[in-house]
N, C-alpha and C positions, 0 to 999 in steps of 0.2 A: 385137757387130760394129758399129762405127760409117759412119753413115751415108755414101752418097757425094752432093756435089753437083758437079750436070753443068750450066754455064752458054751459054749462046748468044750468037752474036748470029748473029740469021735461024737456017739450018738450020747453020752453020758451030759447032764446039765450042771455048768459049774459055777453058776450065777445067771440069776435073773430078778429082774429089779429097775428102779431108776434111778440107783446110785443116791437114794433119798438117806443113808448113812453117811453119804461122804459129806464132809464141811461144804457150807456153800460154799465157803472161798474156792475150793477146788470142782466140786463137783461141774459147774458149767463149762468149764474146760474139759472137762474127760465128756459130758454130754456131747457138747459140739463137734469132736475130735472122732468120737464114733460115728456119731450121726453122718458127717462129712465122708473121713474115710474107710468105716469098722468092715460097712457090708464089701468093701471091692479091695480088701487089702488078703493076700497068702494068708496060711498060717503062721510064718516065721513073720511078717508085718506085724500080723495083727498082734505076737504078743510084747513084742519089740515096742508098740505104740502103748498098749496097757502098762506095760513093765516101766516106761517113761511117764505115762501120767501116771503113775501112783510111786514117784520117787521120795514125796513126802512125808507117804504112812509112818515109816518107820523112822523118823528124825525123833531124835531125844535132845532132851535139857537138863541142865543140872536145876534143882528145887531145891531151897529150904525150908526143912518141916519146921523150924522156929521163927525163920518171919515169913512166911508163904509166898517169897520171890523165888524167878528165875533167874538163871545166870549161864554166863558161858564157861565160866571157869569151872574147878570144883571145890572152892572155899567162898561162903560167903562174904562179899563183902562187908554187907552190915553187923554183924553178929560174929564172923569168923567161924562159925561153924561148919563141920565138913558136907559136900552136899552130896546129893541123893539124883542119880540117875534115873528118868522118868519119860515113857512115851510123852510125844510134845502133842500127840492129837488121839484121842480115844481108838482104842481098836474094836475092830467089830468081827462075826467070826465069818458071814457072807463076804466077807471085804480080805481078810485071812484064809479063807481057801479059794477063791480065786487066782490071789497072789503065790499061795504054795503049790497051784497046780500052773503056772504062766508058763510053763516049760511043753503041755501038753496042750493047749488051746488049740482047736483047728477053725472054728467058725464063728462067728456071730450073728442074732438075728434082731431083729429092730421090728418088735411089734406095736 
């Protein structure tokens, strides 16, 4: 059974969950990272270390909707067509207020 974490800020809940939205690629890193340091860190730690594991969320790629590639530039290569600015990893809206509250975080709890 994997664990749950219950985040705050003051007595209000601003996430709880086991991070089962986030990519696996990422999620065992922010798992571990609490697990180890989430219960014994401040409040300014604690959002300091959230706010670094989820420096990813928001990376974008350029896409083209005529060959369904990514790219780094913003003209296709293959096709020349102009491309389209796109989150690079699904957003979620638990994972989205979390992140818009990282400024108020005081606690964490590891049930």
């Amino acid at each position: 059974m994997s664990k749950i974490f219950r985040i705050y800020a003051d007595s209000d809940p601003i996430y709880s969950g086991n991070f089962s939205e986030v990519p696996t690629e990422h999620r065992k890193k922010i798992v571990e990272a609490l697990n180890e340091w989430g219960e014994v860190l401040g409040k300014g730690g604690l959002n300091e270390m959230i706010y670094s594991l989820f420096f990813w969320y928001n990376q974008t790629e350029f896409v083209c909707s005529k060959c369904e590639k990514t790219f780094k530039e913003t003209v296709c290569s293959t096709c020349g067509q102009q491309l389209s600015e796109s989150d690079k990893y699904e957003h979620n809206e638990s994972i989205d207020h979390l992140l818009n509250c990282i400024g108020m975080l005081t606690r964490l709890e590891i049930v």
